[in-house]
C-alpha positions, 0 to 999 in steps of 0.5 A: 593103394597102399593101406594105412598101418591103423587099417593094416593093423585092424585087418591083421587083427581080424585074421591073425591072433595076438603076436608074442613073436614065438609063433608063426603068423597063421590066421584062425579057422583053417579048413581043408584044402581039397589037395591036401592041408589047410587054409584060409582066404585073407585077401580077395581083390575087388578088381575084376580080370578077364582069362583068354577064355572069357572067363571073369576071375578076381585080379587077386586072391591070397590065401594062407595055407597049412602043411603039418610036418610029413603031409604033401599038397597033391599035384595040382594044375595051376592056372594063375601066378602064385606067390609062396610065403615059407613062415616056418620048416626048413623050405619046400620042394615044387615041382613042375611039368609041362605035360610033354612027359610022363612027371 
């Protein structure tokens, strides 16, 4: 279900700080992120999804996350999709591996 703009608009306020279009969109109150840089959950689902192992999970989580300029996120196992958004910086190197060879 698609949000109304007055509710879009009043979950943006609770999150982002007054937009004068000569800063990135970033939500306030940032913390650390244990594989490196900073974040900030703005979205949880209230839907309910199963893994294969039984285990309950939110169908959604969005989070936003921080990269000062030289600062890396750590390799990490990734057990859900994930969507990237890039608001500023010249782009972002992912890498994967599929655990057959040494990365």
């Amino acid at each position: 279900m698609m949000m109304k703009k007055k509710e879009a608009q009043e979950v943006a306020s609770k999150w982002l700080p007054a937009w004068t279009g000569n800063e990135a969109m970033k939500p306030f109150d940032l913390i650390e992120h244990p594989e490196g840089g900073r974040f900030r959950e703005v979205f949880r689902s209230a839907k309910t999804v199963f893994t294969q192992d039984g285990t309950a999970r939110s169908a959604l989580t969005h989070i936003y996350f921080s990269l000062k300029p030289g600062e890396v996120s750590r390799f990490h196992r990734v057990t859900a999709d994930e969507i990237w958004n890039l608001y500023q910086g010249s782009g972002l190197n992912l890498y994967t591996w599929d655990g057959t060879n040494i990365p």
